[in-house]
N, C-alpha and C positions, 0 to 999 in steps of 0.2 A: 355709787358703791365702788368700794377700791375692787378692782376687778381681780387680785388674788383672792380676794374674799367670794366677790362674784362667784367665779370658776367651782369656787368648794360648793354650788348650789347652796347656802346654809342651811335654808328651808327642808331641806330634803335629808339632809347630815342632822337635826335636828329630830324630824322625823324618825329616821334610823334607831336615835337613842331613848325613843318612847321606848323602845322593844326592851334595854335592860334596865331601865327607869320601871319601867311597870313590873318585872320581874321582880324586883326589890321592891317597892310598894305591896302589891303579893303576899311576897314571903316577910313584911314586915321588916324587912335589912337594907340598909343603905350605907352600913359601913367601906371605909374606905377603897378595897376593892371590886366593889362596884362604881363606887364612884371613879373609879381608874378605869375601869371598863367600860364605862360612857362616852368619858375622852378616847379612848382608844374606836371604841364603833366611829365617834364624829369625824375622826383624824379620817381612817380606812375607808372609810364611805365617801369624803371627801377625795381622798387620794382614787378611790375607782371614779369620782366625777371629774377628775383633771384629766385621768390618761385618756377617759371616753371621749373628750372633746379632743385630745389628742390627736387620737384617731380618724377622729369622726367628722374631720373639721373642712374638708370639703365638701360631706352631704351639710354640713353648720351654715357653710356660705350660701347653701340655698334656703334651707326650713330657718337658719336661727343666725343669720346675719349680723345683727349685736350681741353677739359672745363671746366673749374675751379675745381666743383667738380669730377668728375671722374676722372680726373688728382692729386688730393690728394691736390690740392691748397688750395683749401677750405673745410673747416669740413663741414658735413651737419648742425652740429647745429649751425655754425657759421653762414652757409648762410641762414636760418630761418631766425634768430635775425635780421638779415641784414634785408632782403626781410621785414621784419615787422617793422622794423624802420625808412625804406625808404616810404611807405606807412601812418604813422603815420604823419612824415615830410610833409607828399601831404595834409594830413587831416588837419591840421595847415594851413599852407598857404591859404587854401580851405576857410578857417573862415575869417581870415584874410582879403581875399580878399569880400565875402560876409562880412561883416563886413563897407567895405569903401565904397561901391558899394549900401550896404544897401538895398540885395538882397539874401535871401538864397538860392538859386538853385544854385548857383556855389558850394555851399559848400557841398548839397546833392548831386552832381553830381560826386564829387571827391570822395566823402563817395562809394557810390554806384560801384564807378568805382572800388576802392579797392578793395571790397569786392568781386565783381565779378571775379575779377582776380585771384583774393585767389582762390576761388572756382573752378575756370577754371583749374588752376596748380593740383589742388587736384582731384576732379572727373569732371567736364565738357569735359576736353582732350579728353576721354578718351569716351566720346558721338560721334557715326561718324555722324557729318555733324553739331552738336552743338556746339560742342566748336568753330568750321571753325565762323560759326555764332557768337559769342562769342568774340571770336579776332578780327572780323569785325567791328561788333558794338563798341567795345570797341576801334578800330579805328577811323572809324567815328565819335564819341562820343568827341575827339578832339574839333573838327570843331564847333560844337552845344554848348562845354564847353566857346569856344573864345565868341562866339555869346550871350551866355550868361552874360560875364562877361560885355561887349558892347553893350546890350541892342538889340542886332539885330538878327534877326533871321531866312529868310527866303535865304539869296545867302548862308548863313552856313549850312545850310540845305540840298542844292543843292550838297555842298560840302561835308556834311558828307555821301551824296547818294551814292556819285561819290567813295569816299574812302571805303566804306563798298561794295559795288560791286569788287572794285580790291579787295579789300585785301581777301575778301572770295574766289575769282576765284585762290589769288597764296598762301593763306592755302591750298587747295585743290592739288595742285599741288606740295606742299612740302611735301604733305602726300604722294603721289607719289611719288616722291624722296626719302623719307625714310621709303617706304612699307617696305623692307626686315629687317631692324634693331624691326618695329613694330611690324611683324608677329610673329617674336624669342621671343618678350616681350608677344604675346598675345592681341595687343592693337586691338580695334574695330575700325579704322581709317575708311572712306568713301570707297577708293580705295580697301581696304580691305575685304568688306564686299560687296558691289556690281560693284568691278574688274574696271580694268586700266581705258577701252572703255568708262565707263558709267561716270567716274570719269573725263573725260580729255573732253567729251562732254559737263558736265556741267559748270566746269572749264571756257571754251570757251564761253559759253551764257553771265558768267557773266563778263567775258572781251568784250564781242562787245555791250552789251546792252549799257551801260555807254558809250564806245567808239564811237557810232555813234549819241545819245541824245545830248553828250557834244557840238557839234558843234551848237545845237539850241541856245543857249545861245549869241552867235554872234551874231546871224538872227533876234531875238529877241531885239536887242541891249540894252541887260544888259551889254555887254562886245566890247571892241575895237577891231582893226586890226589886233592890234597885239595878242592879245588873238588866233585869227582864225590861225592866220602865225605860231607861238610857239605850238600850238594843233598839226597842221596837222605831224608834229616830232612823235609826244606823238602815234598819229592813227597810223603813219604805225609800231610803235615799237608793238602794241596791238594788230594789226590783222598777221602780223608774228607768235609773240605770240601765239594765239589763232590756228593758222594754225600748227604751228609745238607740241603744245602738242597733237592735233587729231591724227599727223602722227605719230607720237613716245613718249611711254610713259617710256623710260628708264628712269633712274636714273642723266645720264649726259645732257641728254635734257629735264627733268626736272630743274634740279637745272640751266642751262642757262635760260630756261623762265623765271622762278621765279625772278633771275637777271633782265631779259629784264623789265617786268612786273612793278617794285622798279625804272626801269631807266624813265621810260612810267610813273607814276606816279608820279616820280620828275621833269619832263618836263610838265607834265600837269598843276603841280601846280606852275611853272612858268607862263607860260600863262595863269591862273589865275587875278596873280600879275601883268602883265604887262598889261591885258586886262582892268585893274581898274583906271590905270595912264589917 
């Protein structure tokens, strides 16, 4: 893979834009200003996975050796340049879109998101339990951006909960997977500072809390059959999950949760999608 490409993680910038992809499925709209704001999450999201390696790229040499940069592929000052032009590119679009919508909170939102991320790659990481917060929100924050662009706001809301819960529970947990490259660097990660036990219990709250409210949504009937039928996949992949990082906080059954947890999450937001039909 051409390693600009690499650095954008696509998988993960791909992921990003289920959040205003399903927004628009939802609400039935997929007119052009969402599809503008697609590309603008992929661009943004990307550009926070440039500067994070940026950053990040002497604990890289130890946990993630073939990664663009500590691989020699990429200069750091090249992936700067990058990571800030990818981010510029989001701010554009951002207008753009506030612009036809004749709305600016899309455009503060992408601004904001930027910025944040910069910061995050630079000193927020580097906060234990902040940054985890940080990446969450900044996940979530997706879902609220689609909502915004569409005027709608309260089932995107629900949905940036649902996303800011996982994604804090398998930050958490990839700090644990990569405790020992962290401690060599010095980093203040969660796991780090108040150990595996305390780190794989919190971890765990914030996989069942979401995993067991999600099904109100059914009950409630904001959502169809099929929503409940495609969920109950998503629950047993989450309380597995949540069971097997309590028992073991290696490094190999970390990074499988973390997996599970990405898989849990994209089955989730299928059922979503088809609870809407």
């Amino acid at each position: 893979m051409n390693p600009y490409l690499e650095i954008l993680r696509p998988f993960n910038g791909l992921m990003s834009t289920i959040a205003p992809i399903l927004v628009g499925i939802m609400e039935k709209n997929m007119g052009i200003p969402i599809l503008i704001g697609i590309l603008a999450v992929f661009l943004s999201t990307g550009g926070g996975n440039v500067i994070n390696d940026f950053y990040d790229y002497r604990i890289d040499s130890i946990n993630r050796p073939d990664r663009p940069i500590p691989s020699g592929k990429i200069s750091l000052k090249n992936a700067k340049n990058y990571g800030l032009s990818l981010f510029i590119t989001a701010i554009i679009l951002g207008i753009v879109i506030s612009i036809m919508i004749n709305s600016y909170l899309p455009c503060i939102l992408v601004m904001l998101n930027c910025t944040i991320m910069y910061y995050y790659g630079r000193d927020l990481k580097k906060l234990p339990l902040i940054g985890n917060i940080t990446v969450a929100y900044l996940t979530g924050s997706c879902f609220i951006f689609g909502g915004l662009i569409l005027g709608k706001i309260y089932i995107p809301l629900f949905l940036s909960f649902f996303a800011f819960m996982m994604t804090l529970s398998r930050e958490i947990i990839k700090d644990i997977e990569d405790v020992k490259g962290d401690e060599l660097e010095n980093a203040n990660t969660f796991p780090i500072k108040y150990g595996l036990k305390s780190s794989s219990s919190l971890a765990s709250t914030f996989i069942l809390i979401p995993t067991f409210i999600s099904p109100i949504l059914y009950f409630i009937n904001i959502f169809n059959v099929y929503y409940i039928t495609i969920l109950l996949i998503a629950i047993i992949l989450f309380v597995v999950s949540a069971y097997r990082i309590l028992i073991n906080q290696d490094k190999y059954t970390a990074s499988k949760v973390s997996k599970l947890i990405k898989t849990g999450m994209f089955i989730t937001f299928i059922a979503f999608a088809a609870g809407s039909i």
